[in-house]
TIDO-489182 format. One record per residue (C-alpha): x, z, y; residue number from 1. Coordinates in steps of 0.5 Angstrom, whole numbers. Layout:
! TIDO-489182
SITE     u     w     v num
SITE     X     Z     Y NUM
...
//
This chain:
! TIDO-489182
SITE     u     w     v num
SITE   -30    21    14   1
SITE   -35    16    19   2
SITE   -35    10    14   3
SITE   -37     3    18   4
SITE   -41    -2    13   5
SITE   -40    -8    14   6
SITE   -45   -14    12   7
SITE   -45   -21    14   8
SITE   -51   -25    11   9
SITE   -55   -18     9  10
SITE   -62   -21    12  11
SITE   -60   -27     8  12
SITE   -65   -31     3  13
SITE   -59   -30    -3  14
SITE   -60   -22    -2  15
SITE   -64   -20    -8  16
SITE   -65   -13    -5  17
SITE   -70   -15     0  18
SITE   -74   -17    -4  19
SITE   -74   -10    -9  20
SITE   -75    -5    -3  21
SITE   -67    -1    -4  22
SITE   -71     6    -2  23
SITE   -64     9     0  24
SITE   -63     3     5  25
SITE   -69     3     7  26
SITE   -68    12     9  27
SITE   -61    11    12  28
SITE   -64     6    17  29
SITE   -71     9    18  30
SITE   -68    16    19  31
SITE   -61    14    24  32
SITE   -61    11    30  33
SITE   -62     4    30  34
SITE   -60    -3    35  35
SITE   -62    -9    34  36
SITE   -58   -14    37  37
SITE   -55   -22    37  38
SITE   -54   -26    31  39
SITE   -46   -25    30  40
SITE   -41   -29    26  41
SITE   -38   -26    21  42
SITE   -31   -29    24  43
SITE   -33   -26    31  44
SITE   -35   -20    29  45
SITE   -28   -17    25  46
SITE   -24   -21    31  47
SITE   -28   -17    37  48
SITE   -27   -11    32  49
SITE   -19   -11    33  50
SITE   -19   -13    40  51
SITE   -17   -20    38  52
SITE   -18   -26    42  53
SITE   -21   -33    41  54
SITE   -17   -39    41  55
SITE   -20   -46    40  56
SITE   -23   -43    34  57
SITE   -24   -36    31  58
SITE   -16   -36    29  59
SITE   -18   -35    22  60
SITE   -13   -39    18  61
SITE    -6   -34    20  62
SITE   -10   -28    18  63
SITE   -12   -30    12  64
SITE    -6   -33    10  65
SITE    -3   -26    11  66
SITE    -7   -23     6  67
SITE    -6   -28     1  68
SITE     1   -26     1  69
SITE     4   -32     6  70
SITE     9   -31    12  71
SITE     5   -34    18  72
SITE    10   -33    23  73
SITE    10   -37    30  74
SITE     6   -43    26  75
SITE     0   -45    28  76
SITE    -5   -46    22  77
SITE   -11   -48    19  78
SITE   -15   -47    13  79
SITE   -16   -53     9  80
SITE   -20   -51     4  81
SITE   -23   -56    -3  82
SITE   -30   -57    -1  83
SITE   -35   -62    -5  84
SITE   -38   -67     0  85
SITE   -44   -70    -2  86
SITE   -47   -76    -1  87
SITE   -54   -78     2  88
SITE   -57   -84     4  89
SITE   -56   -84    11  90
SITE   -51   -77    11  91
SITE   -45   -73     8  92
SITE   -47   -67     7  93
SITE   -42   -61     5  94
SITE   -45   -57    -2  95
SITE   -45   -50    -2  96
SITE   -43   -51   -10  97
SITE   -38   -47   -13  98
SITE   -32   -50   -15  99
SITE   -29   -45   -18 100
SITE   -22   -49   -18 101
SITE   -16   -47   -23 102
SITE    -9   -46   -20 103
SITE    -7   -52   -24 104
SITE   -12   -56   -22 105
SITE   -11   -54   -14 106
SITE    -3   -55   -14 107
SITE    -4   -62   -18 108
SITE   -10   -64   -12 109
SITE    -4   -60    -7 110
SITE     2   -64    -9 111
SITE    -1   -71    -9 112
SITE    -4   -69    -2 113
SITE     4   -67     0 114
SITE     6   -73    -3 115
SITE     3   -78     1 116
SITE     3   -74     7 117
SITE    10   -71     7 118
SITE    12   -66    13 119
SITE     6   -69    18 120
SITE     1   -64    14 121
SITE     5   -60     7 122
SITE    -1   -57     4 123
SITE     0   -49     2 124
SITE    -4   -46    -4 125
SITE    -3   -40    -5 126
SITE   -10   -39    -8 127
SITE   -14   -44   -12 128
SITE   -20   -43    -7 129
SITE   -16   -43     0 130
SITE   -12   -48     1 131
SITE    -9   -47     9 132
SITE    -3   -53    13 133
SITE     1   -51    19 134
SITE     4   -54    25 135
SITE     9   -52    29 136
SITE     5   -54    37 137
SITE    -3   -52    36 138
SITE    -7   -59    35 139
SITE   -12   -59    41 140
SITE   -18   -59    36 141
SITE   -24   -56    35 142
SITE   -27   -54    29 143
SITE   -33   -50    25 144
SITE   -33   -46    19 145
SITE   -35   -48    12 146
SITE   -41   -43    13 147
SITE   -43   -46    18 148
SITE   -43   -54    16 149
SITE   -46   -52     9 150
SITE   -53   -56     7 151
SITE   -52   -60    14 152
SITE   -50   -67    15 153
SITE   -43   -67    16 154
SITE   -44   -72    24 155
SITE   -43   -66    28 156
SITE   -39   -61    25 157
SITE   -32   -65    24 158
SITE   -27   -64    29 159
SITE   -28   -65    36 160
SITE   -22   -65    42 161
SITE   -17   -68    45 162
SITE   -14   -70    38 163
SITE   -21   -70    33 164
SITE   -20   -78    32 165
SITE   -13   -76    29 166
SITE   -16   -71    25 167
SITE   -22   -74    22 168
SITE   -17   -80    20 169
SITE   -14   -74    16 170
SITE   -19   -73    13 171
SITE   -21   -79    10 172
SITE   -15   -81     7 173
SITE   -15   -75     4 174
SITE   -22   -76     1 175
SITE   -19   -82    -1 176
SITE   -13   -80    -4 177
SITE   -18   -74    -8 178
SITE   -23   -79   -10 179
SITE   -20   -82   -17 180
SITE   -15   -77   -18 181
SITE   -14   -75   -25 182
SITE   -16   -67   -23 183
SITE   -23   -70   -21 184
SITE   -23   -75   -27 185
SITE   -23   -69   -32 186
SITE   -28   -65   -28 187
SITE   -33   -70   -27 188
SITE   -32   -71   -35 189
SITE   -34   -64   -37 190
SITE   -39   -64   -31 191
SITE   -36   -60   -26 192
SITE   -37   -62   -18 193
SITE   -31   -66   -16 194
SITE   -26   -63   -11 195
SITE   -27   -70    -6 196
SITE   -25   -67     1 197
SITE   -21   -62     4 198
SITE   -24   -58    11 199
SITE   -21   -56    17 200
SITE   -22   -51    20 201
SITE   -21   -43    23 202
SITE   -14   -45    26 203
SITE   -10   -41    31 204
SITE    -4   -38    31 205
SITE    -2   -30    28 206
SITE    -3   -25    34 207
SITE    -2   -17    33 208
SITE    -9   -15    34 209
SITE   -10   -10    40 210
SITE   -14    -5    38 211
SITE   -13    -1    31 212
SITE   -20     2    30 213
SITE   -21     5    23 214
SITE   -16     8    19 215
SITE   -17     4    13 216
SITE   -20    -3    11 217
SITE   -23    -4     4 218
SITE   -26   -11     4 219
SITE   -24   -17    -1 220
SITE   -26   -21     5 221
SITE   -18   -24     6 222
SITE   -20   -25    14 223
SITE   -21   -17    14 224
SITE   -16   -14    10 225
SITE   -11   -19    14 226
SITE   -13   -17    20 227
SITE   -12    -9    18 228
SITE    -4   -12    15 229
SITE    -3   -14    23 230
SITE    -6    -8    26 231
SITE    -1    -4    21 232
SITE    -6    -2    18 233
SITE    -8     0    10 234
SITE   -12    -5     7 235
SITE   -14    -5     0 236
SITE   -19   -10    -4 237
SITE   -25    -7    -6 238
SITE   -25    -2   -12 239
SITE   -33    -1   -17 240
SITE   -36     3   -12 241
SITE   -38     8    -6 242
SITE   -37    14   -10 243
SITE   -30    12   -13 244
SITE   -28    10    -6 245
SITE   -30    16    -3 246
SITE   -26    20    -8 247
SITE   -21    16    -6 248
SITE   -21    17     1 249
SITE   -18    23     6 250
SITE   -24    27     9 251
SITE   -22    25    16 252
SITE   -22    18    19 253
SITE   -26    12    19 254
SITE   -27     7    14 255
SITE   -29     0    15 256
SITE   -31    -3     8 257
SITE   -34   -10     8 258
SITE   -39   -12     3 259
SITE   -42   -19     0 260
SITE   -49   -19     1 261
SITE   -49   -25    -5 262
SITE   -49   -17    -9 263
SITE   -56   -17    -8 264
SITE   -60   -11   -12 265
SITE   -52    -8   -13 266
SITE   -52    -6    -7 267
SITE   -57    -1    -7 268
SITE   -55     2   -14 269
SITE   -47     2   -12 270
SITE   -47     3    -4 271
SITE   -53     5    -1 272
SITE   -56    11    -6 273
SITE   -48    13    -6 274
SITE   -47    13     1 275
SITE   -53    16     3 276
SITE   -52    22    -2 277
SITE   -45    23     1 278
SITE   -48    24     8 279
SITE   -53    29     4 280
SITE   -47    33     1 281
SITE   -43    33     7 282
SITE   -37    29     5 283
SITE   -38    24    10 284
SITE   -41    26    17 285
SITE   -43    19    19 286
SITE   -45    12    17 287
SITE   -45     5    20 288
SITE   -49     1    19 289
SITE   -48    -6    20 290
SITE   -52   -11    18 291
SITE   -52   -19    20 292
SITE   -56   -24    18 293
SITE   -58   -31    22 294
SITE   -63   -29    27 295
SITE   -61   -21    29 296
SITE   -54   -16    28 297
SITE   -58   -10    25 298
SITE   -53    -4    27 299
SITE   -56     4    25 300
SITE   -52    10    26 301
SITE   -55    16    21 302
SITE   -51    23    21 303
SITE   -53    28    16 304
SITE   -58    32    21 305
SITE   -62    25    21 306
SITE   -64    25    15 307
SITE   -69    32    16 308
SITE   -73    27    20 309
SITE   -78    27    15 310
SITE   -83    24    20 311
SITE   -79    17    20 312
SITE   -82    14    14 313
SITE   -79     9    10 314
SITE   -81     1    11 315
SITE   -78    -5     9 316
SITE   -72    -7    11 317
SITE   -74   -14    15 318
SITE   -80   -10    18 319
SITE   -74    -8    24 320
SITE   -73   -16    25 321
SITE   -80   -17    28 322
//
């Protein structure tokens, strides 16, 4: 079994391992052979995995609505997630609060948006966190993903195109409609953020990718896990940790598991020390790292021979960065 590890985000300030040196990280990627390459978005990178190609956006509205349980078809969609906005003195800024929305709370905010909108723009919940719109003609828009507009002012990452002015008129009755709805009453009573805004974004149409290259995709990344559903691949939400998936998986192929660097410390205790004693053991012949973060894509791949290298030393993660 190769297994490929995905991390988008690994060299990220949020990831608590950094800052603990994870000893078995720290071995795989001392030991194997290393590439350092250009930052790659999480979106793109999965996308170029498959041989999918990019639309106005990286289509990631169709894919994920596939893994949501929902039937794409030949619509276009976008994702339309609920998002809290916060207002500066001067600035609109898109918060990177969690806003841990209920299924009630987002089929009330989603019927009241129905109501006013009609067919023009029917809004799709079939997750309280992913909210998603379709059209039957693709709008000529552009837009960024909310990773991307976190903690921003919010000027530059509105739609652009041909039909922005349209977009962006959307998007403020919705703010309206969102602002004194009885959902976000009770929220901010109970001190919660409100939900005042949706964000556009991700839109494309379904696509059967071109490439199949992994045998299984595990992942609660719902972009990655719809993205193995349209190549016809197994695909299978991520399980406790590397020594239960192993056990799970056959002997040959190729894994792609992708992973939250927001897990931190986790990490090193479920991921890396088990994957690195698997690859001591012989029960995988080879793994990739993949390591993303702002500046750089970190990629190692280590086989079990690698690691009789003794005189490649431990030294801290980031230290491959400079």
């Amino acid at each position: 079994m190769h297994c490929s590890l995905f991390i988008p985000d690994f060299f990220s300030s949020e990831n608590a391992a950094l800052a603990s040196r994870p000893a078995a990280a720290e071995t795989l990627i001392a030991r194997g052979r290393r590439e350092r390459k250009a930052p790659v978005a999480r979106e793109a990178w999965l996308f170029e995995r498959f041989g999918t190609q990019r639309q106005l956006d990286w289509p990631v509205a169709p894919y994920t609505l596939l893994a949501d349980g929902g039937a794409p078809g030949g619509r276009f969609w976008m994702r339309a997630d609920p998002v809290h906005v916060s207002v500066g003195l001067d600035t609109l800024a898109l918060d990177g609060v969690t806003l841990d929305v209920s299924r009630a709370e987002a089929e009330a905010l989603a019927a009241t948006l129905n109501r006013h909108f009609g067919e023009a723009l029917a809004f799709q919940t079939p997750l309280p966190e992913r909210w998603y719109v379709g059209f039957p003609q693709a709008p000529d828009v552009r837009t960024t993903p909310p990773s991307a507009a976190r903690g921003t002012a919010l000027a530059d990452k509105l739609p652009t195109g041909a039909e922005a002015t349209r977009f962006r008129a959307l998007l403020n009755e919705a703010q309206m409609l969102l602002h004194e709805h009885p959902v976000n009453t009770e929220r901010e009573a109970r001190g919660a953020p409100t939900v005042n805004s949706v964000w556009f974004w991700g839109g494309g149409s379904l696509e059967v990718p071109r490439a199949q290259p992994f045998s299984i995709v595990l992942a609660d990344d719902p972009l990655a896990r719809g993205l193995a559903v349209a190549a016809s691949m197994p695909a299978r939400r991520l399980a406790g940790s590397a020594g239960t998936l192993l056990s799970a998986l056959p002997t040959s192929g190729k894994a792609l598991v992708v992973l939250d660097a927001s897990h931190g410390a986790e990490l090193e205790r479920d991921w890396f020390a088990p994957l690195l004693a698997a690859l001591e053991e012989g029960r995988i012949g080879m793994l990739s790292l993949h390591l993303a973060g702002g500046d750089s894509l970190l990629e190692v791949e280590t086989v079990r021979s690698d690691l009789r290298h003794f005189w490649r030393t431990r030294r801290p993660v980031e230290s491959y960065l400079a």
